[in-house]
N, C-alpha and C positions, 0 to 999 in steps of 0.2 A: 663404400666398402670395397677393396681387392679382391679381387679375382683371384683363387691359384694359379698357380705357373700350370702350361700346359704337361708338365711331367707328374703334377700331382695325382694321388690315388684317389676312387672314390673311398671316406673311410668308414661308412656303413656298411659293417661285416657280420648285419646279425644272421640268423640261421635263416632268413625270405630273401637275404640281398647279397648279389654276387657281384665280382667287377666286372664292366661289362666294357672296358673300352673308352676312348677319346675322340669326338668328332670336333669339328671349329669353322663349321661353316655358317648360316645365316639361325641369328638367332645365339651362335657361340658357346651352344653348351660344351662346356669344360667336363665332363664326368656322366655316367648314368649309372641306373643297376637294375638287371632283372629281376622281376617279382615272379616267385613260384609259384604256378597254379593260376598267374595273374595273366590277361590279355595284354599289358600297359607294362611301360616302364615307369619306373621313377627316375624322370629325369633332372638333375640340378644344374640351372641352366643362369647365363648372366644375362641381367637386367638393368634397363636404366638403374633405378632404384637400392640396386645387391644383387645379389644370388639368391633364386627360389627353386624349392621344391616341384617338380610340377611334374602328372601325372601324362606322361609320352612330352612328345619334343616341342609337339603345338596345343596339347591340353592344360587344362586350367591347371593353378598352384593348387596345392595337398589341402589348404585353407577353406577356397573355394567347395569341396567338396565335403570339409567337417561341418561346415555352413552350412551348407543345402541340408545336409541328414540333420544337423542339431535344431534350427529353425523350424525345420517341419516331422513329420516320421519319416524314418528310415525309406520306406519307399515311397515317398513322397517325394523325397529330394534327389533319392534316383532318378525317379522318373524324369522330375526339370532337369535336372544335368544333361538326362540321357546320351551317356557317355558307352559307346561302343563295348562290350566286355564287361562293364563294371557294374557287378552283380553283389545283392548278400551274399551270394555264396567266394567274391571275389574283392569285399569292400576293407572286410580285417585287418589284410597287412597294409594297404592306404592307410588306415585309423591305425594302427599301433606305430608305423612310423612319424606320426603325429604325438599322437599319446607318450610314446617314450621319449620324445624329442631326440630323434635321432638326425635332425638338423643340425644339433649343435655339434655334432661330429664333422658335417660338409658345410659350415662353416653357411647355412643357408638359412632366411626367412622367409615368409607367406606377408604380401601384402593384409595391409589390416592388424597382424599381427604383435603383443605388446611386445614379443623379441626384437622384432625389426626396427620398432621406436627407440629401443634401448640401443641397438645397434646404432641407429643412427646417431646417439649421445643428445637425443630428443629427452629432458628430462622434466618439462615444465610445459603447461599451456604455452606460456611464451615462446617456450623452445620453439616448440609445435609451430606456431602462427608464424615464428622469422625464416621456419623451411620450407613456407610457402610461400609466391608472389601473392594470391589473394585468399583472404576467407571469406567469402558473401555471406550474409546472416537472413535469415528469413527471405524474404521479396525482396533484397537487393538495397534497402536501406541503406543497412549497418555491412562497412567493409572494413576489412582489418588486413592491411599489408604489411607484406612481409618483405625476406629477403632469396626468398628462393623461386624456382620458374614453374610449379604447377598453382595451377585453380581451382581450389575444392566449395564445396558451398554444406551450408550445417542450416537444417530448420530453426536454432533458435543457441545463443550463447550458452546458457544452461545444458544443451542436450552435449555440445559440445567441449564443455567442461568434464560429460559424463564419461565421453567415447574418445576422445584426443589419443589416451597412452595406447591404444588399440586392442583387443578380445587376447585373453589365456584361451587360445586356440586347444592348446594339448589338454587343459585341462576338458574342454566342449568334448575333445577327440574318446577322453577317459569315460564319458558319461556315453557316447552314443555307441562307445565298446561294448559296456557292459547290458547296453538294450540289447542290442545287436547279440549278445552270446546268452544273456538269462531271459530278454523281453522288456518291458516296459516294467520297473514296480508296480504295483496296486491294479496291474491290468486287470485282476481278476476280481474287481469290484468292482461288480453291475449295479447295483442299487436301484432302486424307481422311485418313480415322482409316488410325491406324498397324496394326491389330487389329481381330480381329472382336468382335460383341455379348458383353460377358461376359469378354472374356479380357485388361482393363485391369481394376483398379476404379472404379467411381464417385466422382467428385468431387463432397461434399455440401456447399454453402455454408448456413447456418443465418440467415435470415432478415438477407441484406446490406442495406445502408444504402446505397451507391452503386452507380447504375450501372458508375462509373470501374471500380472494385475487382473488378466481376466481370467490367469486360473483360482490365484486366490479371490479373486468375486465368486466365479461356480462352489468352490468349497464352502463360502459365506453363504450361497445361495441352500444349499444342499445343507448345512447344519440349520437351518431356519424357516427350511419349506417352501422355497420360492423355488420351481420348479423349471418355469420357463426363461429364457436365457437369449436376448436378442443382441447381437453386435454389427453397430453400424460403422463399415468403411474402417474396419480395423487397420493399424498400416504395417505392421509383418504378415497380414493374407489369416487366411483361414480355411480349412483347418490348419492348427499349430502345436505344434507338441510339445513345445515348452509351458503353452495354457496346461497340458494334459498333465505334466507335471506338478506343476503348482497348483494342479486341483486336488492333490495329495487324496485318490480314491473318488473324488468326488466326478466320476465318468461319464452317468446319466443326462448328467448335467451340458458336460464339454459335448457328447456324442450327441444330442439333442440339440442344441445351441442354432439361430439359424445367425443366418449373416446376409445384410442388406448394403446395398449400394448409398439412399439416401434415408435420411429419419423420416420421410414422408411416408416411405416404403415397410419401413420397421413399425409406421404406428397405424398406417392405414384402414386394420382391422378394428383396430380399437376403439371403445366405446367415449374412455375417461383417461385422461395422463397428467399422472402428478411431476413438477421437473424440480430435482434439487440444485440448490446453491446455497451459497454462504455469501454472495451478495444482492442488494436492496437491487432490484427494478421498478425501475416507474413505468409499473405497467398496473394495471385495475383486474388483478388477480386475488382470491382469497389465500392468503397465507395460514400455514399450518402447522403443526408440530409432529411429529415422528407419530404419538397415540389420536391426534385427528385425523391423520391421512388415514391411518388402518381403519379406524371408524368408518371414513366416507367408504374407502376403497371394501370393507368386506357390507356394509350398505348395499352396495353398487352390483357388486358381482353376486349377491342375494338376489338381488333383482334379475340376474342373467347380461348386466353387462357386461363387459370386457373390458379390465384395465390396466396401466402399465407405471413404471416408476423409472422415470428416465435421468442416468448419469453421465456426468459432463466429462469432457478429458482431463488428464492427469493434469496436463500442465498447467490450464486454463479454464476449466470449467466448460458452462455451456454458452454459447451465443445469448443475445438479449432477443432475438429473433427465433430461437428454437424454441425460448420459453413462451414464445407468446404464443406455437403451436401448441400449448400445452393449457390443461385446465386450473391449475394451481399451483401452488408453491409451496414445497416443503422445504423448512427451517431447523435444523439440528441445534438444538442449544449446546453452545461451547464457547469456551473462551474468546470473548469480544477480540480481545488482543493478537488471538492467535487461533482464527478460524476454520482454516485448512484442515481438511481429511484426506487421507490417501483414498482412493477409490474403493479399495474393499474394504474400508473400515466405515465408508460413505453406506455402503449395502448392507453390513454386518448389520449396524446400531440399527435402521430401516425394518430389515429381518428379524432382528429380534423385538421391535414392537409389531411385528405382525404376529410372531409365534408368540406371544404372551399371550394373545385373546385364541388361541388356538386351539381345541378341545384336545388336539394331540401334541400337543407340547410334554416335554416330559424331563423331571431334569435326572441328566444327565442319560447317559446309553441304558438301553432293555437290549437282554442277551437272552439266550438259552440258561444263564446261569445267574442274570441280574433282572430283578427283577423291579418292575416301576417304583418308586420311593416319592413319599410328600414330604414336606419340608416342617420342619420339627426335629426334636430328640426321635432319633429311630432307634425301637428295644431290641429289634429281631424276635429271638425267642427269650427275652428275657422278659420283667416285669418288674414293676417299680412295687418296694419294700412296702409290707403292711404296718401300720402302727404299732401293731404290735410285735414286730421284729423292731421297729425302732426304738419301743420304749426298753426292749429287753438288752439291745445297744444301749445304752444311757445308763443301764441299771445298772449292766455291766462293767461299762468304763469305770462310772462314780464310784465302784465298790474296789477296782483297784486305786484308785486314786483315792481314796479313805485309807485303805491300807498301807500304800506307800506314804502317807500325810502331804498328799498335793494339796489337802484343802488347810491351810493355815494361812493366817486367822481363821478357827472356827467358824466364826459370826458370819464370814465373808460365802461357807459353802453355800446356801442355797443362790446369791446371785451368781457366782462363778458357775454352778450347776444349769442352773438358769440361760445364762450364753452360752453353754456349749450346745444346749438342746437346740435351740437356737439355730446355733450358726449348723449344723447335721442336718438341721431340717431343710435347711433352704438349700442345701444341694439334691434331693430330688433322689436319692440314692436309689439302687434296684435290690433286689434280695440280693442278689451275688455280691455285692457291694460291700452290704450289711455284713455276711459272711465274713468276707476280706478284713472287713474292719474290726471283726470280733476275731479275729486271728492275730493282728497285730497287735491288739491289748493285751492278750493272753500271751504273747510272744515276749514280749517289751514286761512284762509283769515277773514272767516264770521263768524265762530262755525260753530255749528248744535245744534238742540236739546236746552238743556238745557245749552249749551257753547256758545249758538248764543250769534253773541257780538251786544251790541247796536251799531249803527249808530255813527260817530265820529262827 
């Protein structure tokens, strides 16, 4: 990428950003602008790489700092940065000059950033891998060279199929605006555990890879009753507010949650541990199904033991060595061919054979205005038709349909009369119903209104 000529302006002129002058000494920022109200400048500065954004002359790019707040809560990412000055009450015009992409005016990107990819006319994995010297894959197995002079390293091909064209920074900057000026959504869902300490099992995640994943697990956990919520060696840290997110209200859950260093540590307490997978170990464990485990497991915690349901990472499940810490084997019946579950859908199905045997199960939401429902025709306040409103329907019908000569062939009325009673009956109708349908007869017979027929 060029540089501007050192006569160019900066051309960020929204209502926070002023010109503020040309320096070109070590470092070569070309341009900066004062922030109002702000300690820091925004300064846009030249780098190997382009031109970035970056907050005073030696602080981090604009990125770095939507990062920190989007990863974690808002002060949370303050606090790691702990960046001199920059405060909630000073973080706004950082984030909306993100947000609005007011980059694309000074002609600048954020490392990580998918502009900067596009800048670079980076348009494909491949691109990506020939503008580096090396990709090291995992423990340094798998390398992949390129043609350019940095060395990056990626846990695993797949992860870096996922993350190559680099994060919609503005769009992170848009979301952590709108905490930042309304709060968090759903923050004001407290909810509580269904149960007391001890008398659900423990939900063990095995060292996730996204926050996403473990918020939708607490939401899974939380519509199903599984209450406790343990996360081993998460690798975005913990706490995370992207979890807090994707637990869409489910808080109790996230806010409870503990987090341990190793699964020794997460199961220690514990009495019994069931470990899922979707593949065969040879190991001399009793294997189970979704409705055996709950069997053993609410056996078990009747008795006052303490048990847990422990799940593997996204990518790769669980070790053959963590199952063997484990007491048994739980088996999801699904497609031979295509065995894989996403992690909260691994909890979901789990959860919901626990809450089948649950006495508080309940389908679907109790409100102040909804009340518990069992499964069946539900009447409300209505009531299913007396025979005797049925037969006086029938008597009915038959008598306009004599009238109008539906029954011809003669011979034929009583079985033609015959099926209709019939086929009326087996729909279960309610008085209302019955009503409805002697309105229509009489409708269809006579008119109404303006369709009234004369007299024959």
């Amino acid at each position: 990428m060029t540089a501007p000529s050192s006569g160019s302006r900066f051309s960020s002129q929204g209502s926070w950003l002023r010109q503020a002058g040309k320096t070109g000494h070590d470092g070569r920022c070309v341009a900066s602008a004062r922030v109002e109200n702000l300690l820091q400048n925004i300064v846009v500065a030249e780098v190997p790489d382009g031109i970035e954004p970056r907050l005073g002359r030696h602080g981090p790019a604009v990125a770095v700092i939507v990062h920190a707040c989007h990863e974690r809560s808002i002060d949370a990412g303050l606090a790691e940065l702990a960046l001199s000055g920059l405060t909630r009450a000073t973080l706004e015009p950082v984030l909306t000059y993100c947000a609005e992409l007011r980059c694309e005016a000074d002609n600048a990107t954020c490392p990580g950033c998918k502009r900067r990819t596009e800048a670079q006319g980076i348009h494909t994995l491949d691109d990506f891998v020939r503008a580096h010297r090396e990709v090291v894959v995992g423990d340094g197995a798998v390398r992949l060279l390129g043609e350019g002079t940095a060395t990056i390293t990626t846990p695993a091909l797949a992860a870096l199929e996922k993350t190559w064209s680099g994060e919609n920074y503005w769009f992170w900057a848009r979301r952590v605006l709108r905490k930042l000026r309304h709060g968090v959504r759903r923050a004001h869902i407290q909810g509580s555990a269904v149960a007391g300490d001890g008398e659900t099992p423990a939900v063990i995640l095995m060292e996730p890879q996204l926050a996403d994943n473990i918020g939708m697990v607490a939401r899974a956990c939380a519509n199903f009753g599984l209450d406790a919520l343990r996360i081993v060696n998460p690798r975005d840290g913990w706490p995370n507010e992207k979890a807090r997110i994707a637990a869409s209200g489910a808080n109790y859950i996230i806010d409870e949650a503990t987090a341990h260093p190793t699964l020794g540590s997460a199961i220690g307490d514990l009495n019994w541990v069931a470990a899922t997978t979707a593949r065969q170990r040879d190991l001399r464990k009793p294997v189970m199904t979704p409705e055996q485990v709950v069997a053993e497991l609410r056996t078990r915690i009747a008795h006052g033991e303490r048990c847990g349901l422990l799940f593997g990472r996204e990518r790769n499940g669980l070790e053959t060595d963590e199952v063997a810490n484990c007491d048994a084997v739980v088996m999801i019946p699904v497609n031979s061919r295509f065995a894989s579950l996403n992690l909260a859908q691994a909890v979901l199905l789990l959860g919901y054979a626990w809450m089948r045997t649950s006495p508080q199960a309940s389908l679907g939401r109790v409100t102040t205005y909804e009340q518990p429902v069992e499964a069946g025709l539900r009447m409300a306040d209505d009531r299913p038709a007396t025979k005797e409103e049925l037969i006086g329907f029938f008597e009915h019908l038959e008598g306009e349909l004599d009238r109008l000569g539906f029954f011809n062939p003669a011979h034929k009325r009583q079985t033609v009369a015959r099926n209709l009673r019939s086929m009326f009956s087996r729909m279960n109708v309610t008085e209302q119903e019955v009503r409805t349908l002697r309105g229509i007869v009489a409708t269809l017979a006579k008119g109404k209104g303006r369709g009234l027929k004369p007299p024959p």
